[in-house]
C-alpha positions in Angstrom: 161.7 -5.0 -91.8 159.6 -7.6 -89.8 156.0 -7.5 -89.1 155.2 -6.6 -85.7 152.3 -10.1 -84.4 149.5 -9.5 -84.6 149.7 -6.7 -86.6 147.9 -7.5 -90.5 148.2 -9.6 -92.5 149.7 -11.3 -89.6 146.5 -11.5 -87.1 145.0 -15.1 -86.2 140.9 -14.9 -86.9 140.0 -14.9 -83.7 142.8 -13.2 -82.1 143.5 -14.8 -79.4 145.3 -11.5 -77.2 146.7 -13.5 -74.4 149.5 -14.6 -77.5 150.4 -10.8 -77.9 153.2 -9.3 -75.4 156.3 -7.6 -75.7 158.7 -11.0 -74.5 156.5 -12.6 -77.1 157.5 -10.2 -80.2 160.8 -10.1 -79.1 161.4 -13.7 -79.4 159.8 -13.8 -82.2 162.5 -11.2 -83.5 165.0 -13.5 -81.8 163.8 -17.0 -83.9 164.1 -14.3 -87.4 168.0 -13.3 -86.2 169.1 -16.7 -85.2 167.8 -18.6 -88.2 169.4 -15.6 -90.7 172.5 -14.8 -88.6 173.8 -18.1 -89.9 173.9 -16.9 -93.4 174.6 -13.2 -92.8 177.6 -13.2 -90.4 178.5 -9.5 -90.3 177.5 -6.7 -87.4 173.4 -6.1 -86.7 171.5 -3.6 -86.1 167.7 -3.2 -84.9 166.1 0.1 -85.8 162.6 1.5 -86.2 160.3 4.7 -85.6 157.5 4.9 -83.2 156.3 1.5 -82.4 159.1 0.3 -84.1 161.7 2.0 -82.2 159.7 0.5 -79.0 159.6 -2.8 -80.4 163.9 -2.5 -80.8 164.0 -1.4 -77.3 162.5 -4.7 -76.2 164.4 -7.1 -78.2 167.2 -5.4 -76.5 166.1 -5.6 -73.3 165.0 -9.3 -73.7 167.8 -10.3 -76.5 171.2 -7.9 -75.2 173.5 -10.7 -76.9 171.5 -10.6 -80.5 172.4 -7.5 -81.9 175.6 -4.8 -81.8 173.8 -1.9 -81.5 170.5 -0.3 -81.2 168.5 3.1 -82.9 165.3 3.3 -82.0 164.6 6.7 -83.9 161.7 7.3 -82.2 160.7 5.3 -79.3 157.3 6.6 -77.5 157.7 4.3 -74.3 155.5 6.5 -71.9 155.5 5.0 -68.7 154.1 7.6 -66.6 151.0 8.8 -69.0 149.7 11.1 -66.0 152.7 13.5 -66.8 152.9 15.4 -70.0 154.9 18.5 -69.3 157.4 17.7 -72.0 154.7 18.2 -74.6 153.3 21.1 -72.8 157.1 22.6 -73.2 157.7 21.4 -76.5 154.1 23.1 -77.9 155.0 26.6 -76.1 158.3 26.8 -78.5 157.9 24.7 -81.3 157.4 26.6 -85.0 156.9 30.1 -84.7 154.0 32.3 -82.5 152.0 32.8 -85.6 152.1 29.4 -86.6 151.3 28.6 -83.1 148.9 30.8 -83.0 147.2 29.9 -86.0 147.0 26.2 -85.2 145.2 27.2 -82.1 142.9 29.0 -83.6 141.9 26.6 -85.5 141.6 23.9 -82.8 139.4 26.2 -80.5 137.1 27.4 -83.3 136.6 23.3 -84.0 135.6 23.2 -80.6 133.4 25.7 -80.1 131.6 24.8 -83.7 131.0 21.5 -82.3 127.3 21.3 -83.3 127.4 21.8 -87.2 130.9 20.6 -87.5 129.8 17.5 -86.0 126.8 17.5 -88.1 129.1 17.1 -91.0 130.8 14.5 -88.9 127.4 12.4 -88.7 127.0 12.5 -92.6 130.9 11.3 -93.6 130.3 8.8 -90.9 127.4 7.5 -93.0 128.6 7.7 -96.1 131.9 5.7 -95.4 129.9 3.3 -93.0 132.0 4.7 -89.9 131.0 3.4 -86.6 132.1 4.5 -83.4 132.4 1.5 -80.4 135.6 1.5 -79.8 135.8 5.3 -78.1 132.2 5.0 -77.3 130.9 7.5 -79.1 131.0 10.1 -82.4 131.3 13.1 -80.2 134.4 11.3 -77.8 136.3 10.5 -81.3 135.3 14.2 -82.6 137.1 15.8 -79.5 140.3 13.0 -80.0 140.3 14.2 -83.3 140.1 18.2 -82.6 142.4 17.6 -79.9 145.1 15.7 -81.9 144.7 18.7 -84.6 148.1 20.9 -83.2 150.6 17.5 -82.5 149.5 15.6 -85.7 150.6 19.1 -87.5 153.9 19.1 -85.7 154.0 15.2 -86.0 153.8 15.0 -89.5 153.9 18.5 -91.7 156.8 21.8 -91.9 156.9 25.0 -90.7 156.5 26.1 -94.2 153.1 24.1 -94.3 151.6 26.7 -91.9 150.4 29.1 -94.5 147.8 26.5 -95.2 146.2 27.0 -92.1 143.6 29.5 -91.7 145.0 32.7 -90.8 142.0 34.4 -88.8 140.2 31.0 -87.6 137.1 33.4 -85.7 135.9 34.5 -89.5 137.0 31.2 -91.6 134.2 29.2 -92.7 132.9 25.9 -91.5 134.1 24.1 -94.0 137.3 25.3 -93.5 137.4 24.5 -90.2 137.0 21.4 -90.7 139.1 20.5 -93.9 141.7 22.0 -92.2 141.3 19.8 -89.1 140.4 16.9 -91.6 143.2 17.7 -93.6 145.7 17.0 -90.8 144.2 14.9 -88.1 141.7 13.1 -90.1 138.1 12.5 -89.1 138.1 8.9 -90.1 141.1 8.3 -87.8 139.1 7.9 -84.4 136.5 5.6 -85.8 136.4 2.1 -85.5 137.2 1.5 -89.1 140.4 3.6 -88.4 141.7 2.2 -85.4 141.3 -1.2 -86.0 144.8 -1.5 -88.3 146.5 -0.2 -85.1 144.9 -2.5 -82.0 148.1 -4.8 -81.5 149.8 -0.7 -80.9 147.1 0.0 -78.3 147.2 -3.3 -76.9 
């Protein structure tokens, strides 16, 4: 497992950016194999999920003599963001209708509620000193957050974790509404305080 640069603990104070690219990880993957590959002699193998599975598709692109194979388990390189149509097929099918339906439900109800969910919203953010720069505004990361709601469920939970959602979202309470959405996309997530960890990914 190496630290990705840049990432913590492993960020310079100030971060200079201009030191943080994709030939520059990769080599800095490179200077880790050749200085261990003395001792351990056998076959490699670079793996890793999400930014990890990106990050092993670029030491192979810049490194193809290093290692004997590749698995990049998941590998989100999105080079044409403007087209999502996978996702729109893979949310039309995924789980079943009801759970489909339910999540939906939920997502739209967040939506509409916008005013005293986002009320709520205002008094976490004060309470855990949440700020809000980095998407410009509490109501830009409160609609990232809504709208994250249905692929964070599929992201992260099972099937069988649908009965936790609110079955008839139109009559469930506020505060359902939003633990539900809390409880899977995370309000803190879109604040500065949340993103911050994750720059060097976004970057």
């Amino acid at each position: 497992s190496l630290e990705y640069r840049f990432f913590t603990p492993s960020r310079p104070a100030p971060a200079d950016w201009s030191k943080l690219d994709i030939w520059q990880a990769a080599s800095d993957q490179h200077r880790v194999f050749t200085a261990l590959k003395k001792i351990y002699t056998k076959k490699w193998l670079a793996t890793g999920g999400s930014k990890g599975g990106m990050t092993a598709t670029y030491f192979e692109r810049f490194y193809p003599k290093d290692m004997d194979g590749i698995v990049a388990y998941v590998a989100p390189n999105d080079v044409v963001d403007r087209e999502d149509s996978a996702y729109d097929r893979f949310f039309r099918n995924v789980g079943t209708k009801e759970c489909r339906d339910r999540l939906q439900g939920v997502q739209r109800e967040a939506l509409i509620r916008r005013a005293p969910l986002q009320k709520k919203y205002k008094e976490e953010a004060a309470a855990g000193g949440w700020t809000f720069t980095t998407t410009g505004s509490l109501d830009r990361s409160y609609e990232a957050t809504v709208m994250d709601y249905v692929w964070a469920f599929w992201q992260y939970s099972h099937l069988s974790d649908c009965d936790q959602i609110p079955a008839d979202a139109r009559n469930a309470t506020d505060e359902e509404i939003w633990n539900s959405v809390d409880g899977i996309s995370g309000f803190s997530f879109y604040t500065d305080q949340g993103l911050e960890p994750y720059t060097p990914y976004y970057y």
